[in-house]
C-alpha positions in Angstrom: 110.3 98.8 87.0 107.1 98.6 88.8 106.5 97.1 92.6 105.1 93.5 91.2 107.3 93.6 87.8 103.4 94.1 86.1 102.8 96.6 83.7 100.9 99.2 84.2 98.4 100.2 81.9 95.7 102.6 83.0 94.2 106.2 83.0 96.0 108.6 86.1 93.9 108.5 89.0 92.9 112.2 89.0 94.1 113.4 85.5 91.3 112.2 83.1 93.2 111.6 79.7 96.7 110.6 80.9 96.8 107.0 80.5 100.1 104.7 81.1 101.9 102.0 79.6 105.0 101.5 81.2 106.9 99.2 83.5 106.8 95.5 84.1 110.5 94.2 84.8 113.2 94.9 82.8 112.5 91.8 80.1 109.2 93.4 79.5 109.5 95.4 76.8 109.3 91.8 74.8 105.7 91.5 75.6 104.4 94.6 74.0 104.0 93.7 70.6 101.3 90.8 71.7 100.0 93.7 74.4 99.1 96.6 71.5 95.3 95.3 71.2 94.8 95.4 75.3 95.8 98.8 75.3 94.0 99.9 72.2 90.8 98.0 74.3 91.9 99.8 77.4 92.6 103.1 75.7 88.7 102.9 74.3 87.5 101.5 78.0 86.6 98.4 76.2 86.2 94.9 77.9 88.2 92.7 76.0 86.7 89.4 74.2 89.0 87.0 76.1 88.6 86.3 79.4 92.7 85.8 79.8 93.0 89.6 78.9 90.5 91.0 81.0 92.6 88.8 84.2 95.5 91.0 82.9 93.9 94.0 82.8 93.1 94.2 86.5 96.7 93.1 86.9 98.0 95.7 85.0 95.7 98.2 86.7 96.5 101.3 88.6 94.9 99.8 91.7 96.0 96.1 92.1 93.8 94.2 94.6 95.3 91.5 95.7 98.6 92.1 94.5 101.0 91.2 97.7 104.4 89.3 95.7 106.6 92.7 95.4 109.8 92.7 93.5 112.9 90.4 94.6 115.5 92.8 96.0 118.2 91.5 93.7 116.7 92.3 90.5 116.8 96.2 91.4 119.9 97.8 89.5 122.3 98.9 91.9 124.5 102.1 91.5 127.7 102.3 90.0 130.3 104.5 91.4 133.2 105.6 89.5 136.6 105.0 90.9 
C-alpha cells in the first residue's frame, strides 16, 4: 500500500536498473492487466502516445509533485491479536 493508494512505477532513485511496480491500494492489483504497456513504455524510458498515460506516469512516479491526498486511516489493515 503506498501513501496516496498510487502505484508506483519507476527506476530506484540511486540504484540504476531496479525499477518498481508495486502498490496502489489493496483493489489495485485489478488494474494491471490494462497497466502492462505503461510499464513496458516506462521500462524502455519511453513517452507514451497518450496523453492520459503520460498524467499517470508522473502519478505513479517515485517523486510525486503535487501529491498532498494521503491514504484514509481506516483503510490501513489493523493487527490481529490472538486470544
Amino acid at each position: 500500500m503506498t501513501p496516496y493508494q498510487y502505484p508506483l512505477v519507476d527506476e530506484a532513485p540511486k540504484n540504476p536498473g531496479l525499477f518498481f511496480v508495486v502498490g496502489g491500494s489493496y483493489h489495485g492489483y485489478k488494474f494491471l492487466p490494462n497497466m502492462g504497456a505503461a510499464v513496458v513504455e516506462r521500462l524502455r524510458g519511453q513517452s507514451s502516445s497518450k496523453p492520459v498515460i503520460d498524467r499517470l506516469m508522473k502519478k505513479w512516479s517515485w517523486e510525486r509533485p503535487g501529491a498532498q491526498i494521503e491514504i484514509h486511516v481506516e483503510t490501513v489493515p489493523k493487527e490481529s491479536v490472538a486470544a
